[in-house]
N, C-alpha and C positions, 0 to 999 in steps of 0.2 A: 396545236401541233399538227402540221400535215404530213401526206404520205413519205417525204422526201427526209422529215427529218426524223420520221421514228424509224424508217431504214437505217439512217446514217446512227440512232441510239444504239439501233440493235447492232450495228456491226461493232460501237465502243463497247457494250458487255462484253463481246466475242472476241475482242482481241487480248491474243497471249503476249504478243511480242512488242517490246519498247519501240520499233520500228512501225509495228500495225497501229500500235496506241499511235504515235505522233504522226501516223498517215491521214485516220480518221479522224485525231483532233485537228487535224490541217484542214480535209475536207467539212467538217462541219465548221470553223471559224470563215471556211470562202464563200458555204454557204449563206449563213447569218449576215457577212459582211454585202450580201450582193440582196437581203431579205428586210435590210434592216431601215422601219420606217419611224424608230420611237416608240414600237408597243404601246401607244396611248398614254404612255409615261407625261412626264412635265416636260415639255420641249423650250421651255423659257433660258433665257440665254443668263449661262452662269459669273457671277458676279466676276467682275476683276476689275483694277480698276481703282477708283474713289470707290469708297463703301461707304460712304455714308452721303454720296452725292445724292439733291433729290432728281431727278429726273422728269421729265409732268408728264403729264397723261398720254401716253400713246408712244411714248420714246420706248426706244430701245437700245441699254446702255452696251459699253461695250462687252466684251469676253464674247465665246463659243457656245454655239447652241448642243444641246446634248448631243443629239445626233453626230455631230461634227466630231465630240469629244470621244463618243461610241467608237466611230468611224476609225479615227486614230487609233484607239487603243489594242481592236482588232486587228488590224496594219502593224502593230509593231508583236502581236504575238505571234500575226502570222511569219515576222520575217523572223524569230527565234528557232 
């Protein structure tokens, strides 16, 4: 956690009002979304597709890489 976003924790504790809550859960979802690199997670790209196709050594089949799928997700709760 860095300085930017245990600010932005502390002002989610602090807020009273359904207005302050969805300001600050705004602000930190634009933060995260402009921060976000895959936290070392699995960045392998998720199946879609054939599932049971083999694919050989070194391919990369089709679907969205995590990040990608990250990305989107915070994009549509930013637009809620």
């Amino acid at each position: 956690i860095d300085r930017t976003m245990l600010i932005l924790d502390i002002f989610a504790q602090h807020a009273k009002s359904k207005e302050g809550k969805a300001q600050v859960s705004l602000a930190q979802m634009q933060y995260l979304y402009t921060r976000l690199r895959g936290w070392g997670g699995n960045l392998s790209r998720q199946a879609g597709g054939r599932a049971g196709s083999n694919g050989g050594v070194g391919l990369r089949g089709p679907g969205e890489t995590k990040i990608e799928t990250d990305r989107q997700r915070l994009r549509q709760d930013m637009a809620r």
